[in-house]
Every structure is written in structure tokens, then in C-alpha cells.
C-alpha positions in Angstrom: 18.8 172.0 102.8 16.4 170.5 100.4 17.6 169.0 97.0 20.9 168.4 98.3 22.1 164.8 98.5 24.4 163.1 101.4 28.0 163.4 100.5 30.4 160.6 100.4 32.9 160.5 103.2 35.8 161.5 100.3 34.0 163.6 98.2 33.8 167.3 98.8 30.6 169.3 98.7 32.1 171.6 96.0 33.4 168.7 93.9 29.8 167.5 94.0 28.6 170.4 93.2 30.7 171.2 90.1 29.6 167.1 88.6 26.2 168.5 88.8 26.5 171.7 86.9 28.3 169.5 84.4 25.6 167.1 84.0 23.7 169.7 83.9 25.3 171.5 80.9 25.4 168.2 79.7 29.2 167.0 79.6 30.9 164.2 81.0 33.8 164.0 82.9 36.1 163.8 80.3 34.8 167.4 79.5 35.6 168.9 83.3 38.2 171.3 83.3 41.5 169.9 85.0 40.5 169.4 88.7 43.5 171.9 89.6 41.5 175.0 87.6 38.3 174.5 88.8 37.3 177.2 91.4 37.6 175.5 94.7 33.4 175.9 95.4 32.8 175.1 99.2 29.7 175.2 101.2 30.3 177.0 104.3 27.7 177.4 106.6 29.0 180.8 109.1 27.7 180.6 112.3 27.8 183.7 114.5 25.1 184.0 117.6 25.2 187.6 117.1 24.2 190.5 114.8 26.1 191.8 111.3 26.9 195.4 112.8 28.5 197.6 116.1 31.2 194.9 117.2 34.4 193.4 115.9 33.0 189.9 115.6 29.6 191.1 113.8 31.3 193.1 111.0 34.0 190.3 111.1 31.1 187.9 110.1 29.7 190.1 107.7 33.1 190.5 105.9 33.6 186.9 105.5 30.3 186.2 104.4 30.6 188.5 101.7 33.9 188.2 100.6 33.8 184.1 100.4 30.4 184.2 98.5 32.5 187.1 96.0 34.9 183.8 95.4 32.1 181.6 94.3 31.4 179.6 97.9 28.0 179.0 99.1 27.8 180.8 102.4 24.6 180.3 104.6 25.5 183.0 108.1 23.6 181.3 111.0 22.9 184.4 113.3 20.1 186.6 115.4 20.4 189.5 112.6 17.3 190.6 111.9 17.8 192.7 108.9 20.3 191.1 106.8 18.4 193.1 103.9 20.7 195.6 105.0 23.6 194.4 104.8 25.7 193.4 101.3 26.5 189.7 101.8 26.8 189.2 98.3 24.6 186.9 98.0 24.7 185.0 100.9 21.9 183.5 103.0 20.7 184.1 106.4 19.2 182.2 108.4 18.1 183.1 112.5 17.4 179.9 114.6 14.6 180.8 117.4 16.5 180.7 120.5 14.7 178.6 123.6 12.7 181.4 126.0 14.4 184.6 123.7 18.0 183.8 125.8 20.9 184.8 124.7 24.2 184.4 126.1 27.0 187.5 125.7 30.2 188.6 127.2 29.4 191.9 127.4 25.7 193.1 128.4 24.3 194.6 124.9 20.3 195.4 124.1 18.8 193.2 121.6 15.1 193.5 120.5 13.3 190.7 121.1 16.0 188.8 123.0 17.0 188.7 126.5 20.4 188.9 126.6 22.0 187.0 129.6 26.3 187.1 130.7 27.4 183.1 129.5 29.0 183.1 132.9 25.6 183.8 134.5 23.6 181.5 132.6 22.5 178.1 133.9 24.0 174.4 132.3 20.7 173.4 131.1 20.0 177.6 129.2 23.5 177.1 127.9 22.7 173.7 126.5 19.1 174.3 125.1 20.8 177.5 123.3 23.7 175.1 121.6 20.9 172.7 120.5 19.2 175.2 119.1 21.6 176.5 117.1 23.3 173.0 116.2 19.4 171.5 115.0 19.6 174.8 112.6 23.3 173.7 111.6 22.3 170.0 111.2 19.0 171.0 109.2 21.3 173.4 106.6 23.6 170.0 105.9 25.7 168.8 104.1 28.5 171.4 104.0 31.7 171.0 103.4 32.3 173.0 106.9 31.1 174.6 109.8 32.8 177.7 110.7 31.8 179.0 113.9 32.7 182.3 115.8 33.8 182.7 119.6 35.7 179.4 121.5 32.3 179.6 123.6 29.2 179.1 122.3 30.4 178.4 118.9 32.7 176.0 119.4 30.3 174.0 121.6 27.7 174.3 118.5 29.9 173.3 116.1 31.2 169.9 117.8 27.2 169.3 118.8 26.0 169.8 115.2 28.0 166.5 113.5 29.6 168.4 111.0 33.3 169.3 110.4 33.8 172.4 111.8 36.6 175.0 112.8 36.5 177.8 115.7 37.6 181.3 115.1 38.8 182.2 118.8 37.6 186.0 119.4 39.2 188.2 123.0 35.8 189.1 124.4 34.4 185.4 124.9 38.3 184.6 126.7 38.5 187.6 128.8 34.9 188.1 129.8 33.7 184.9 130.6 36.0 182.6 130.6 39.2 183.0 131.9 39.4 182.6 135.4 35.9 180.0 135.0 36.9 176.8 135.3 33.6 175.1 133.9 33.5 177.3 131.2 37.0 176.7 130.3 37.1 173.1 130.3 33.9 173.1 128.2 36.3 175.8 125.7 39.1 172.8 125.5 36.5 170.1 124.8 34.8 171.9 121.8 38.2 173.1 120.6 39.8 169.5 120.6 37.3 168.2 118.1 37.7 171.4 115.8 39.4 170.9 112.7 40.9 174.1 112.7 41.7 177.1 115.0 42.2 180.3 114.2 43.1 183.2 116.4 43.7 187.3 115.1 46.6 187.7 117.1 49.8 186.1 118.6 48.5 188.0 121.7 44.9 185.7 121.7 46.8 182.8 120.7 48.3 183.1 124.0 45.9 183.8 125.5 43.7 180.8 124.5 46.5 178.6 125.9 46.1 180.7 129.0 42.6 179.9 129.3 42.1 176.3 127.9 45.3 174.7 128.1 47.3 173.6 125.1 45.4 173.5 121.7 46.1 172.0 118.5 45.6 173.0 114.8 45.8 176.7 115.8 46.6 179.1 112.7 47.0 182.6 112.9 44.9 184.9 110.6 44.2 188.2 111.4 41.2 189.9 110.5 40.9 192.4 107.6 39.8 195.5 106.6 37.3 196.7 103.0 40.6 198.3 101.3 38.1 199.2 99.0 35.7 201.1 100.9 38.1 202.3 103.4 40.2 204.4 101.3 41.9 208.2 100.9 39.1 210.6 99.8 40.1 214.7 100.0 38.3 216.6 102.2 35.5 218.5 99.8 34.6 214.9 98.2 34.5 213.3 101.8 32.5 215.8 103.5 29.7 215.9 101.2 29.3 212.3 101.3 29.4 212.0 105.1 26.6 214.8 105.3 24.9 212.9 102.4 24.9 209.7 104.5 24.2 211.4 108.0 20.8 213.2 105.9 19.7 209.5 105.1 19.8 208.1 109.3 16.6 207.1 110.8 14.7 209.1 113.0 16.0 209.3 116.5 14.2 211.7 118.5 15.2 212.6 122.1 18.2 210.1 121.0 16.4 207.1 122.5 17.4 204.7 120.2 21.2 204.1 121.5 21.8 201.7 118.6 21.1 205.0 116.0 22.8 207.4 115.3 22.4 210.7 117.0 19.3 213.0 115.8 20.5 215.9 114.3 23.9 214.5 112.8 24.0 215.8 109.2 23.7 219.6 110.5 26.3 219.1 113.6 28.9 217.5 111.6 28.3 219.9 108.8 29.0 222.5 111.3 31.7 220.8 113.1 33.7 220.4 109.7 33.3 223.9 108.4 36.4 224.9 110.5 39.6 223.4 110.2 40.7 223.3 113.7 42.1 219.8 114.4 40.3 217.0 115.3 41.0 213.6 117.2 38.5 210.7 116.4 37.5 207.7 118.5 35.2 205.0 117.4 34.0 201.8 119.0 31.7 201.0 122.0 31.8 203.3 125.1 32.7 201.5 128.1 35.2 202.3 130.4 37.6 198.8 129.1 37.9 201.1 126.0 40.4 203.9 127.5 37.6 206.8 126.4 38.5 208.4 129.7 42.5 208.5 128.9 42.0 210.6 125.8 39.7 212.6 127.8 42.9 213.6 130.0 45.2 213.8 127.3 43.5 216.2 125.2 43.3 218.4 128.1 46.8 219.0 127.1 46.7 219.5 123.3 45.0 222.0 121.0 42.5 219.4 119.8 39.0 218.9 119.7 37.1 215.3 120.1 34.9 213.3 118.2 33.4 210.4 119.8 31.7 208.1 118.0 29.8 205.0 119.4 27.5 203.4 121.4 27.3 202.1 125.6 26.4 202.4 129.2 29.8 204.6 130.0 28.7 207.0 127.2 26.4 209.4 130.6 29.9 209.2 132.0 31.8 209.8 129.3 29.9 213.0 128.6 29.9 214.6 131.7 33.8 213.8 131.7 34.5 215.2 128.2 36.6 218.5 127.7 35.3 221.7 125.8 34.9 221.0 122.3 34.2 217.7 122.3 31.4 215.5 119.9 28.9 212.9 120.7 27.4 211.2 117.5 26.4 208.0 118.6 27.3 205.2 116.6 27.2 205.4 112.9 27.9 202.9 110.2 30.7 202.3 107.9 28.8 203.8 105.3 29.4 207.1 107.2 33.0 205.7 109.1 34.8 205.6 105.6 34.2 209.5 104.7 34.5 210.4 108.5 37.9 209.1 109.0 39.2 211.0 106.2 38.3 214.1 107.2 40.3 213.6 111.0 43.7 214.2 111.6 44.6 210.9 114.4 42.3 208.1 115.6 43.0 207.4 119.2 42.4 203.6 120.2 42.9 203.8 124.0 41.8 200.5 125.2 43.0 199.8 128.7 42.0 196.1 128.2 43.7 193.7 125.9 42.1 193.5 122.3 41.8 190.7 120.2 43.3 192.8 117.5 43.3 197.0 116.7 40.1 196.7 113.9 39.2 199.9 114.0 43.1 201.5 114.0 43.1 199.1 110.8 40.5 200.4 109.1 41.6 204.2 110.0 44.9 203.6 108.7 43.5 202.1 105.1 41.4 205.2 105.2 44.8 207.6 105.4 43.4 208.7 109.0 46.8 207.6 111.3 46.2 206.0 114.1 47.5 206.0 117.8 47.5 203.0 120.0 47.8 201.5 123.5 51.0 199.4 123.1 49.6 195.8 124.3 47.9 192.9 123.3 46.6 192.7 119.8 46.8 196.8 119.5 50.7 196.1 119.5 50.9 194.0 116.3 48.8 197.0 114.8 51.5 199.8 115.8 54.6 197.2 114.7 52.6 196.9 111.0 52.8 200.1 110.8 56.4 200.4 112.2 57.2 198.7 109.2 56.0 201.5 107.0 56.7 204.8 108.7 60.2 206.7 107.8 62.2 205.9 111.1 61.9 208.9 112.9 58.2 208.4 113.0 57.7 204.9 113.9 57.2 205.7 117.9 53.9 207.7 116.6 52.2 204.6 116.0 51.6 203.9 119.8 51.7 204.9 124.0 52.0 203.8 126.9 49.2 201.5 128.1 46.6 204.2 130.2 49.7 206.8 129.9 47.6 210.2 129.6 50.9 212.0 129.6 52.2 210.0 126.8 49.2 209.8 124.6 49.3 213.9 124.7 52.6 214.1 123.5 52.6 212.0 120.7 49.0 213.7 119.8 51.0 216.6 119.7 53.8 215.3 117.3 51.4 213.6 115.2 49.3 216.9 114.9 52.4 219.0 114.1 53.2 217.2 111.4 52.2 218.5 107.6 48.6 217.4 106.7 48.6 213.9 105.3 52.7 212.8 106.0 51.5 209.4 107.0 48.5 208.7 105.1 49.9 206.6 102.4 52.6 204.9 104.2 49.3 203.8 107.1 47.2 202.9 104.2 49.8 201.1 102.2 50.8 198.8 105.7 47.0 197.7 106.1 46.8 197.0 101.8 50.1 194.6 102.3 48.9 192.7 105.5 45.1 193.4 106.4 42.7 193.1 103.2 39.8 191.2 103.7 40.2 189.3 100.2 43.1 187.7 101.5 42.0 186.5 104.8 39.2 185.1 103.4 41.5 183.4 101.5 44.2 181.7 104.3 41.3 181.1 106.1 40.1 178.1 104.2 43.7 177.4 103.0 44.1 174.3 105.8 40.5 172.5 104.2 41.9 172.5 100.9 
């Protein structure tokens, strides 16, 4: 970045940093505040090949960005976002590398505009190797930093070893189970990057095993789960959370015909209006619409309980998914957390009914801050989810957290003890177990405790 100077091999960037604003203010080192008070400054340069919004990883990304510039670091995100205008960073930079021939390699097959987006497992050596250099030139032009922290085992890992700079790896599920494991080219590549990486980090005792299952041993792994906005996922009542969902749904883009998948619904602030104006109960899911994501379970559950469905989200199972869904049951499309934390107030259980193992429950997390209790499939990450919670229900309620993995007959019955129960029972003790162990501020924080 111009201006900035080479560091010495011993001397952080933030250190560096803090001598120059002292010169600046003119005072000497004998004038520095003790080096233990000073505000440990780092310059972190967050690389993500993705967008800010619509997956776990993008508002993952976002969170940290925002949340490590709040505590005074200097955060550049390296990513294909296109409007980070839209987004509060909190002052933090963004910067999109051009990717060679608009490629981009994903797990999972998305639409992005002006990119072709090609399965990692599909793509070629020599496409998988332009796109790392790409990104690590854009790394290596952003230098110094004090570190490099890069998202998903594969690519980021591979960009973060190719740039030169120290770097750690956050380790996300979708890159482990949908291309890699069961790749061997892709997973040797994964233990290479990885056994250069300063640091590890996985969400989840469950992806911590599975990393070993898919790369063999690795070193230097720490486990940090990610966190939820405590402060804008939060109990609102009913009258207060209403407006303001209608008020946000008034402000969505055009989307006529609904052709824009990535928008919200047309038509939104007048359906949910409508939707909310009886009290008849209502079951939430959120997140992307693919069949991995269990939609189709809660569809044959609720056939059993006095419950209507709101389904909110985006993807190719969603033409399924409709023609699937029981009587009384809402497509919105996706919507933002700007409409998310004044929906999930106003819903009496979110349903997370993945039949395929998650990284960890982010969207049962962020219901649960927002009083909104939520019901899980008991595996993988999901589990850790339902035994935080565990830890906060009275004891006769503590099997409500979870079901049976793809158990329609179980989810219905503990929809139907949840539902029974007197409006808001669980909402502080759900909100209070994601405050203690889920906040963003704090795993912002253990995140860069291991470079300190």
C-alpha cells in the first residue's frame, strides 16, 4: 500500500504504526504509553473470494471486518463484493482483484454477475492456479500486514501461503464436504497450504474433525466459533417489530415477476403485513434452499402440527420446495438481516433441518439472540448449538433444543411441545446462551489472541 514502509522481521506493523503517530504528535519514546496499554493496532488484510451477504462465510467476513476495525485494526477485505457501500464495515477497506477470464471457483453452484462461477473440483490445475495468483499479487500489492487471514482450507489457504505473508486459515464445512473430501489432489493441496499457516481455526469440534478427516493431521488448530450481532439480533415485542419489518420490506428493490433470485420477493411489505395480522403460529426457516438444508423434512412435519410456514431464502430447490409446501405456507425470498432481526421476533420456533453436516448452527444462533427458539438436527456443528442451549433451558426443556437427524416424526413433536408452551418461556434463557458464548465482539477477539 503506498506510504507504508518494509517492516523489520521483529517489529510488528501496529508497533510501527503507533512510533509514527508519536512522531507525529511529536513525542519521543520516552513519552509512549507503557507498551502493555497501548491498543494492540494490527493490520489485517481479510481475504474472502466471495461476496459480504446470503452465506455463512460472507456475513462471517463481514462481521469480522467490522468488528476488528471497531477495535482500532486496519482491516483491508480482499473479496468479489461489488457493493461494499452497502455494507457497515466500519471503516474498513475493500478491495476486488480481477479474476483471470471472470472464473471463479465455489463449492456450491451460486449466480454471480459478471463472474462465471465454476465447482473447484471441476476446475482445471492451471484456472485454479491463475485464480490464487491473482488473488495473492492483490495480497502481495496491499503489504506489509501484520497478517493474512484467509477464509476456506481451499482457495484461501493456497492464497495465503502463495502471497509471502504470514497468514492463518479459517477452515469453513462447505469447502471440506463439497469439494474436497473424498478428492485426493484437492486434499493434499488443503494439507500443504495449511502446514505453512500460522494459525488454524475451525467453528466446531465437528469441522475440526473433519479437517483431520480430509487433510490428515494439522497443527496449530484453535477452535473459535463464529458469532452472532447481539446487538442487532435482540428481543423486540411484537407491535415495535412488526412495523419495522414492514418498514424495511417497503424499502426492497424492485423485483418484478421475481426474477432477481438474489431479491427479495416483490410484493413483501403487503404479504407479511397480511401474514402477521393474525396470530396463528408460525414456524420460520432461513438459509439457502437446497435440498442438503432438510427444507423438505419440515415440510412433512408440519403436516402434523397446527402451524403455518415461513420460508425465507434463496436456491435451485426453491420450484421444488414450492410445489412440496403444505397449505399455509410463505415464500419471501431472501431478505437481509436488516429485515431477519425484526422477523425472528415476531415467530414462535426456527426450524434448522439440515440433513447435511454444518460447520456450525449460524442461523439457530442468531434466532436464539433474537428470543426466536430454535429447533435443530442433532449432528455435526448443529449439535454444539442445541447443547449451548442445553446449558440454559430449565431441565425439563432441554430435549426442545433438537431432533433426530431427517426424523419428520420427531421434529413434529417437539414443534408441538415448543408451540404449547406460553409465548416467550425460552426467549431469554436462548438469548442469554448465545450473549455468554456467541457474540461477535469476542470472537473477534480469540481470534487474533495466538498473534499477540
Amino acid at each position: 500500500m503506498c506510504g507504508r514502509t518494509a517492516p523489520s522481521e521483529t517489529t510488528p506493523i501496529w508497533a510501527m504504526r503507533a512510533a509514527s503517530r508519536r512522531s507525529e504528535k511529536g513525542l519521543g519514546d520516552r513519552d509512549a504509553a507503557p507498551a502493555d496499554s497501548l491498543p494492540p493496532e494490527m493490520v489485517i488484510l481479510l481475504w474472502h473470494g466471495y461476496l459480504l451477504a446470503g452465506t455463512g462465510s460472507n456475513v462471517y467476513t463481514q462481521a469480522l471486518a467490522r468488528e476488528w476495525s471497531r477495535s482500532g485494526h486496519d482491516v483491508t477485505v480482499v473479496c468479489q463484493e461489488p457493493h461494499p457501500e452497502a455494507f457497515d464495515l466500519a471503516g474498513a477497506r475493500v478491495v476486488r482483484p480481477e479474476l483471470p477470464d471472470g472464473l471463479l471457483p465455489t463449492f456450491i453452484l451460486d449466480r454471480y454477475a459478471g463472474l462465471e462461477p465454476k465447482l473447484l473440483q471441476e476446475c482445471s490445475r492451471g484456472e485454479r492456479e491463475r485464480y490464487v495468483e491473482a488473488n495473492a499479487q492483490a495480497l502481495r500489492e496491499l503489504a506489509p500486514a501484520d497478517l493474512v487471514f484467509a477464509n476456506h482450507v481451499l482457495l484461501g489457504g493456497a492464497v495465503g501461503a502463495a502471497s509471502g505473508l504470514r497468514y492463518a486459515v479459517k477452515a469453513h464445512g462447505s469447502e471440506l464436504e463439497y469439494s474436497m473430501r473424498g478428492n485426493p489432489e484437492l486434499s493434499e493441496w488443503g494439507r500443504a497450504a495449511l502446514a505453512r499457516a500460522e494459525a488454524v481455526f475451525v467453528g466446531s469440534a465437528h469441522i475440526r474433525a473433519v479437517l483431520e478427516e480430509v487433510v490428515g493431521h494439522v497443527d496449530r488448530v484453535h477452535e473459535v466459533p463464529p458469532g452472532v450481532d447481539v446487538d442487532e439480533f435482540r428481543i423486540e415485542d411484537r407491535a415495535t417489530a412488526l412495523a419495522e419489518l414492514i418498514d424495511e420490506a417497503r424499502k426492497d428493490p424492485p423485483n418484478p415477476g421475481n426474477t432477481h433470485e438474489r431479491l427479495p420477493d416483490e410484493g413483501n411489505a403487503e404479504r407479511l403485513a397480511d401474514w402477521f395480522a393474525g396470530d396463528e403460529p408460525t414456524v420460520l426457516y432461513f438459509g439457502k434452499l437446497l435440498y442438503n438444508k432438510g427444507v423438505h423434512v419440515l415440510f412433512e412435519a408440519l403436516r402434523e402440527v397446527e402451524a403455518r410456514a415461513l420460508i425465507v431464502g434463496f436456491g435451485d430447490y426453491r420450484q421444488e420446495l414450492e410445489a412440496q409446501a403444505p397449505p399455509r405456507t410463505l415464500f419471501t425470498g431472501p431478505l437481509e438481516h436488516r429485515h431477519l432481526v425484526h422477523l425472528l421476533p415476531l415467530c414462535d420456533v426456527a426450524v434448522v433441518p439440515s440433513i447435511f453436516p454444518e460447520a456450525f448452527g449460524m442461523v439457530a444462533a442468531e434466532a436464539a439472540a433474537a428470543g426466536c427458539p430454535p429447533l435443530v438436527a442433532r449432528h455435526s456443528g448443529l449439535a454444539e448449538i442445541a447443547e449451548g442451549l442445553e446449558d440454559e433451558y430449565p431441565p425439563e426443556l432441554r430435549e426442545l433444543t433438537s431432533f433426530r437427524n431427517g426424523d419428520a416424526a420427531d421434529l413434529a413433536a417437539k414443534l408441538r411441545r415448543l408451540l404449547d408452551l406460553p409465548p416467550g418461556t425460552l426467549a431469554e434463557p436462548a438469548r442469554r446462551a448465545v450473549v455468554r458464548r456467541w457474540s461477535w465482539h469476542s470472537v473477534a477477539e480469540r481470534l487474533l489472541q495466538p498473534f499477540h
